[in-house]
C-alpha positions as CSV (number, residue, x, y, z in Angstrom):
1,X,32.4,-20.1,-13.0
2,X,32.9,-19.5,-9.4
3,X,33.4,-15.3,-10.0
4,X,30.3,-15.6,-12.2
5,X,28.2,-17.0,-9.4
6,X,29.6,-14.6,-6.8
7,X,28.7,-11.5,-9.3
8,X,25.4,-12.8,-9.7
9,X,24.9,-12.9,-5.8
10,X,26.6,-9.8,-5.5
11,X,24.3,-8.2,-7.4
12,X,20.8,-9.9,-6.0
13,X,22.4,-9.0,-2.4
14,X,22.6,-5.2,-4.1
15,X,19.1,-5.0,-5.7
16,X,17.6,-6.6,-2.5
17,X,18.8,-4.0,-0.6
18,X,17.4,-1.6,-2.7
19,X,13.9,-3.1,-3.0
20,X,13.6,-3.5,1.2
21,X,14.7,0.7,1.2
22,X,12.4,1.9,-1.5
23,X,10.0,4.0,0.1
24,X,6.5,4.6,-2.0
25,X,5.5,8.1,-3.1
26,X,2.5,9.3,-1.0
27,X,-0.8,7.3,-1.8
28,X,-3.1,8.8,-4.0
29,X,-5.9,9.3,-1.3
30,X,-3.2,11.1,1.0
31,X,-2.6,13.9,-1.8
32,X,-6.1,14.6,-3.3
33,X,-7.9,16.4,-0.4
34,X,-11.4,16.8,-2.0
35,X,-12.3,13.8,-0.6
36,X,-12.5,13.4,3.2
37,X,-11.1,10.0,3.6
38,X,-11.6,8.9,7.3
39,X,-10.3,5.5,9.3
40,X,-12.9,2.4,8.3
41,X,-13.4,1.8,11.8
42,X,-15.6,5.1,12.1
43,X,-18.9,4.0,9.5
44,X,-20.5,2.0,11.7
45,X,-23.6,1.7,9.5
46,X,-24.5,-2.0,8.2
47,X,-24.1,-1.0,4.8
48,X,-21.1,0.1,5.3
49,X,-20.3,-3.7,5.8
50,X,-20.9,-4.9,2.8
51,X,-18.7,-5.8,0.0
52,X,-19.9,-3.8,-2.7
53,X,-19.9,-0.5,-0.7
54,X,-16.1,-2.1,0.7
55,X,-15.3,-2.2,-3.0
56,X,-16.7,1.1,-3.5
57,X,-15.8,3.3,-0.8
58,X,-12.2,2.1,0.7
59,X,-8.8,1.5,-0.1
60,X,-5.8,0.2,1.8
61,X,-2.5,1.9,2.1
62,X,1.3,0.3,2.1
63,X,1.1,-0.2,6.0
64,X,-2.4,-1.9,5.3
65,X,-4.3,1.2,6.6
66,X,-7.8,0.9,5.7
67,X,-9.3,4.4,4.7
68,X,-12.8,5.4,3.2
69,X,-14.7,8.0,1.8
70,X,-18.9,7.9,2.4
């Protein structure tokens, strides 16, 4: 029992460590440049505020980046 239960944390201890170094791929709105994706901070416009054109218009990378497109 007791080698059974230190395989098993063994082996959580080994896929942890591989979950915390997995790097992602590159986002999708880093490799398609026909869109000019810019930092949310720079659409000042009220609209640009809003929910539905949030929804629309941005996305959030791994790092929580927010990028959007007009």
């Amino acid at each position: 029992m007791k080698k059974i239960l230190l395989g098993c944390f063994i082996a959580s201890a080994a896929v942890a460590g591989v979950i915390s170094s997995a790097q992602a791929a590159d986002p999708y709105w880093r490799s398609h440049h026909d869109v000019e994706w810019q930092d949310r901070a720079t659409f000042k416009d009220p609209a640009s505020a809003k929910t539905d054109w949030l929804r629309d218009h941005c996305i959030r990378d791994w790092d929580g980046h927010e990028m959007c497109r007009r």
